[in-house]
C-alpha positions in Angstrom: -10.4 8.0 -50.2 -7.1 6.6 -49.9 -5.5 4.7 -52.5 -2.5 2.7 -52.4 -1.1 2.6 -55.7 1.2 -0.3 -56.3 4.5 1.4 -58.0 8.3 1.2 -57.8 8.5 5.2 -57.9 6.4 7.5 -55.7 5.8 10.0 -54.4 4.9 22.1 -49.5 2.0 27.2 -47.4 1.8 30.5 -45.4 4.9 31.3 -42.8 6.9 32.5 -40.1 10.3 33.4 -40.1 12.7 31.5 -38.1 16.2 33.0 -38.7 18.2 35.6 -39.4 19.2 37.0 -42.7 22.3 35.3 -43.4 26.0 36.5 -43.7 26.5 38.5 -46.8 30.0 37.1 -47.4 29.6 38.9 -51.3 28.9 42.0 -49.9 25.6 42.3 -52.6 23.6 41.9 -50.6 22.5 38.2 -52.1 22.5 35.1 -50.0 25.8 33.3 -50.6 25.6 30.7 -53.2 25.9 27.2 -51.8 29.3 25.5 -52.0 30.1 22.3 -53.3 28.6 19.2 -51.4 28.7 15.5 -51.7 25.6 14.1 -53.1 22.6 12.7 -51.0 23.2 9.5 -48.6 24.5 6.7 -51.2 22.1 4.3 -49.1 18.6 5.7 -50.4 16.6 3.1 -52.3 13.5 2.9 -55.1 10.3 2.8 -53.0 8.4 -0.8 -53.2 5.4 -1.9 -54.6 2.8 -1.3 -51.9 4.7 0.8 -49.6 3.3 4.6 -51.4 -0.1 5.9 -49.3 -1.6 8.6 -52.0 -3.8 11.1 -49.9 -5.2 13.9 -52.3 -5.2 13.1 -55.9 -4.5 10.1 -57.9 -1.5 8.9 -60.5 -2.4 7.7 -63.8 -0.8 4.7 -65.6 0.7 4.5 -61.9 3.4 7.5 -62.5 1.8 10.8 -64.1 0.2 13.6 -61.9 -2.5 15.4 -63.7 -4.3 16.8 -60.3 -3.8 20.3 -59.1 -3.7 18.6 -55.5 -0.9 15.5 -54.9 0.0 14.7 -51.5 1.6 10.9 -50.7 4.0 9.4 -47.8 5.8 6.3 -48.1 5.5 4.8 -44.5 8.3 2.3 -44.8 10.9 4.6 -45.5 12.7 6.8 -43.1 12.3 10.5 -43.1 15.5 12.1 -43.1 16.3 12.2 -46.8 14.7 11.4 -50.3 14.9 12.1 -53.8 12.4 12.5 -56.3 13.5 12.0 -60.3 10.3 13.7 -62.6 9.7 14.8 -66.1 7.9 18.1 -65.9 4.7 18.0 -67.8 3.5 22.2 -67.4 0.5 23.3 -65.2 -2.1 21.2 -64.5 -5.1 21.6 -66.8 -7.8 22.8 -63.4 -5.6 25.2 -60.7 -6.9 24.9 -57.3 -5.6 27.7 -54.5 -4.1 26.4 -51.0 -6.3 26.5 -48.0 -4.5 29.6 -46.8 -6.3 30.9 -50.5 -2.4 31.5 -52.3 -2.4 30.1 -55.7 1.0 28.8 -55.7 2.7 26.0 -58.4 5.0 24.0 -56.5 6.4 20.6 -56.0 8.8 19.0 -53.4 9.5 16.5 -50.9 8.4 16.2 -47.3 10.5 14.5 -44.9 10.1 13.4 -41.2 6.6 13.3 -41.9 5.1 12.3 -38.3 1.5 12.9 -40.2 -0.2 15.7 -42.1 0.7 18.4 -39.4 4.3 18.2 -38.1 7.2 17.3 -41.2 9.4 19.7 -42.9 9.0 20.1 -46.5 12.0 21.1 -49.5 10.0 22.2 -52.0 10.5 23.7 -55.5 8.0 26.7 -55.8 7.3 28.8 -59.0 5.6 31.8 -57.5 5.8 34.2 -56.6 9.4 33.6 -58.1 11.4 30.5 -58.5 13.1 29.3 -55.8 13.5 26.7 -53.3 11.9 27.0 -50.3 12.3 25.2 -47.0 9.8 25.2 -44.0 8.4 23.5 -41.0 5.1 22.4 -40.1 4.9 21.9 -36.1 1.6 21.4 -34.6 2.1 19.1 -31.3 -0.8 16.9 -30.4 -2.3 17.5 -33.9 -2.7 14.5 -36.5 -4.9 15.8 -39.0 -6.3 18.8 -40.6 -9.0 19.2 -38.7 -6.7 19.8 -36.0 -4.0 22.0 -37.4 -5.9 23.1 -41.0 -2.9 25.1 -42.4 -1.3 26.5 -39.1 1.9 26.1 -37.6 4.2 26.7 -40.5 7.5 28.3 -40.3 9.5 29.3 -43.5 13.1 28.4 -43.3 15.7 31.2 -44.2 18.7 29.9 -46.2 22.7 30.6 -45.1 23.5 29.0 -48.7 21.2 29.2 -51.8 22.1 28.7 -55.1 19.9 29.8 -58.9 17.4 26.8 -60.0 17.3 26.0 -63.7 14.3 26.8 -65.6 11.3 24.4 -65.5 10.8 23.7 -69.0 8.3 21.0 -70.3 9.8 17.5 -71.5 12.6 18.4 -69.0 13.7 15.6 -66.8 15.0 16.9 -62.9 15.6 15.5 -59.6 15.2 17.1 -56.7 16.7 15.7 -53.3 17.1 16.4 -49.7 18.6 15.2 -46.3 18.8 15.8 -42.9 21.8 15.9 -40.6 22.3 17.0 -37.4 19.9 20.3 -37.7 21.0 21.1 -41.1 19.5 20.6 -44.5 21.2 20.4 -47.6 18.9 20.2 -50.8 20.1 19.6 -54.6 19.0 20.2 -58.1 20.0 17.5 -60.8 22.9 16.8 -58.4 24.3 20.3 -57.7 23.8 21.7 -54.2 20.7 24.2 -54.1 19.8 24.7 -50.9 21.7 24.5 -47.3 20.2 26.1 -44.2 19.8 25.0 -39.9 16.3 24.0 -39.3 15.2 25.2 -35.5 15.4 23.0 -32.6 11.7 22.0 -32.5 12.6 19.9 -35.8 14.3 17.6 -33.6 10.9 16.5 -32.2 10.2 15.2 -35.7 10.4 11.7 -36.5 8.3 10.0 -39.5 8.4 9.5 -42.9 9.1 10.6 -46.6 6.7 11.8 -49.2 6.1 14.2 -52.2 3.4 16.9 -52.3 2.5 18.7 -55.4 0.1 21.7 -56.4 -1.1 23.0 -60.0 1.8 21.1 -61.7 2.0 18.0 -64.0 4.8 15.9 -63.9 6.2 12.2 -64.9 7.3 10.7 -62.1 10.3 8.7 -62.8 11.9 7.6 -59.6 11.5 8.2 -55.7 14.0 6.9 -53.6 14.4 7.3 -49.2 16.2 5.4 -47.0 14.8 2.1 -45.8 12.4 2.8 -42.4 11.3 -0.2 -40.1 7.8 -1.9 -41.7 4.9 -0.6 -39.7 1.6 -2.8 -39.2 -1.8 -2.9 -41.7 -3.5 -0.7 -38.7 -0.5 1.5 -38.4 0.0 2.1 -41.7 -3.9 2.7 -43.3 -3.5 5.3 -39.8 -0.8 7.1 -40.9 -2.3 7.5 -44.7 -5.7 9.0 -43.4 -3.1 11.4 -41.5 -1.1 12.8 -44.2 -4.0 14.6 -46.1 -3.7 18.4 -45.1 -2.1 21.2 -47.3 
């Protein structure tokens, strides 16, 4: 059941690859580390009572995750960048694999979430080995999952990636992401993390921002996205229903 959960802070599978190894400009055979960027657009702003759909799980005392399964969209916000400010809590008590069957303990942002089958996710996975990972969901003429279950995933390959500090619990970290052009640049407490060129098809995306979670506990402190255009009762209850798919 959906549950809109009145808060000032709110709140991804199984892939293809889409690009080719990039440049080894260190000659290690590493992917270069990412260079310094500017911070995330200046204009992004605290989500508003009322405007946070939660799909799958539930927030207790309105800002800690305790479910193995968080998925939630904010549908007045546009989706081309985000930021999500947490205290990392540890696993969640009960694990609970994807539906691809992977166990995996990750959490991360979606962005130009058109509904639970086409949006690209920045998320912060532990396994099998910390890193952040990048990918696209794109399933045309699909809303929901069971229309596109977990299919039409494709992992994004990195031309700049940079070492994520350790999740430790107590630890407070923001993660944040944006779009330009067909480029995404991610960061880590405000240090560039992440910086890749999604594929043409993501330019067919146009939705919303959100936070997904699996098998980890967190605080969640502050989400912030640029401002979308407000969307109708109908429209919005629509788009909720949507968003729950892995």
């Amino acid at each position: 059941m959906v549950r809109r959960i009145l808060v000032a802070a709110a709140l991804v599978g199984c892939t293809k690859s889409h690009r080719v190894e990039p440049k080894d400009e260190a000659g290690d055979g590493r992917t270069p580390v990412v260079q310094a960027d500017a911070p995330p657009a200046p204009d992004l702003a605290p989500v508003q009572q009322g405007a946070l759909c939660v799909t799958k799980g539930a927030l207790v005392k309105e800002q800690d995750v305790t479910v193995p399964t968080f998925r939630a969209v904010a549908p007045e916000t546009a989706g081309d960048s985000a930021s999500l400010e947490f205290v990392y809590r540890g696993e969640t008590e009960k694990m609970r694999e994807l539906g691809s069957g992977q166990m995996r303990r990750q959490l991360g942002l979606k962005l130009r979430a058109a509904n639970g089958c086409n949006l690209v996710y920045a998320m912060w996975r532990l396994d099998p080995k910390p890193k952040l990972e990048v990918s696209l969901k794109l399933n045309p003429g699909a809303k929901n999952h069971e229309q596109c279950s977990t299919g039409g995933y494709t992992k994004v390959k990195p031309d700049r990636s940079s070492p994520l500090p350790d999740l430790v619990e107590g630890d407070t970290h923001t993660l944040a992401a944006e779009i330009k052009g067909d480029e995404l640049i991610a960061w880590v407490d405000g240090k560039p993390a992440w910086r890749g060129k999604l594929p043409e098809s993501a330019r067919t995306l146009s939705g919303r921002a959100g936070v997904r979670s699996d098998n980890l506990a967190y605080t969640i402190k502050r989400f912030t996205a640029a401002p979308g255009q407000p969307e109708p009762a109908d429209a919005k209850h629509q788009r909720c229903h949507n968003e729950d798919n892995d």
